[in-house]
C-alpha positions in Angstrom: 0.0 13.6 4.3 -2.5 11.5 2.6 -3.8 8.3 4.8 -3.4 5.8 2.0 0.5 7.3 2.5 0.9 6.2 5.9 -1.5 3.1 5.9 0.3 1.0 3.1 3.7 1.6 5.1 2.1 0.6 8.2 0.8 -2.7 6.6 3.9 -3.2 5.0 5.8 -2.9 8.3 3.2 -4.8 10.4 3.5 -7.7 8.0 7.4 -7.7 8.3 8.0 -7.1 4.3 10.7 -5.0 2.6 9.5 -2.3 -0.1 11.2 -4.4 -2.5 9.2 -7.8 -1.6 5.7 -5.2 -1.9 7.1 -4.1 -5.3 7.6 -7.1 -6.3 4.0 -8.1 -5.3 2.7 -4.9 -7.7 5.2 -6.0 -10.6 6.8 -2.9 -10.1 10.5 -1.5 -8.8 10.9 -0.4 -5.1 12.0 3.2 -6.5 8.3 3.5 -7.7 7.1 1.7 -4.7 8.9 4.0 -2.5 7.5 6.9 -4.4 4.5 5.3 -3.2 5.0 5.6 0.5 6.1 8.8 0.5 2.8 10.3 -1.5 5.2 11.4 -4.1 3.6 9.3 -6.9 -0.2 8.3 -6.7 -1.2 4.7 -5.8 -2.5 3.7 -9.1 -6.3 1.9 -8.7 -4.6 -1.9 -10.0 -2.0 -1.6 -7.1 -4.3 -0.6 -4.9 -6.4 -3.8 -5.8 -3.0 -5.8 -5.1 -2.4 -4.7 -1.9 -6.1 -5.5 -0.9 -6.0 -8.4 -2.3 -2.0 -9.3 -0.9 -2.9 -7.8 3.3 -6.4 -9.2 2.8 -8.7 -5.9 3.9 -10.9 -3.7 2.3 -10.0 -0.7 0.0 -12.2 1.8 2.1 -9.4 0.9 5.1 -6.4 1.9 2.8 -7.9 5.0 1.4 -8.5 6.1 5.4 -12.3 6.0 4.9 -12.9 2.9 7.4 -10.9 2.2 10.7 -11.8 -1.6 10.7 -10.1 -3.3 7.9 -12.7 -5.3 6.4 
């Protein structure tokens, strides 16, 4: 499984949000969200912005290139 697959549920879950509430976020549904999260679709680059942007760390952490999240 790819990192970024398991590292934007776990900051979804740590942060006590829904898929839908994320999609929302991304201006997207929670079908392509979920796709998403199971590494069936690829993150596009201007979601991945988002959810930097929305959990506040660094894309290197989501991409599983960093361990620290800044």
């Amino acid at each position: 499984m790819m990192d970024y697959v398991r590292i934007i549920r776990d900051l979804r879950e740590d942060a006590d949000k829904t898929q839908t509430e994320i999609a929302q976020v991304l201006g997207t549904s929670q079908t392509m969200y979920a796709r998403y999260e199971r590494g069936a679709n690829e993150l596009p680059i201007r979601h991945l912005i988002s959810l930097c942007r929305y959990y506040r760390v660094s894309a290197d952490y989501i991409l599983g290139l960093r361990s620290d999240k800044q």
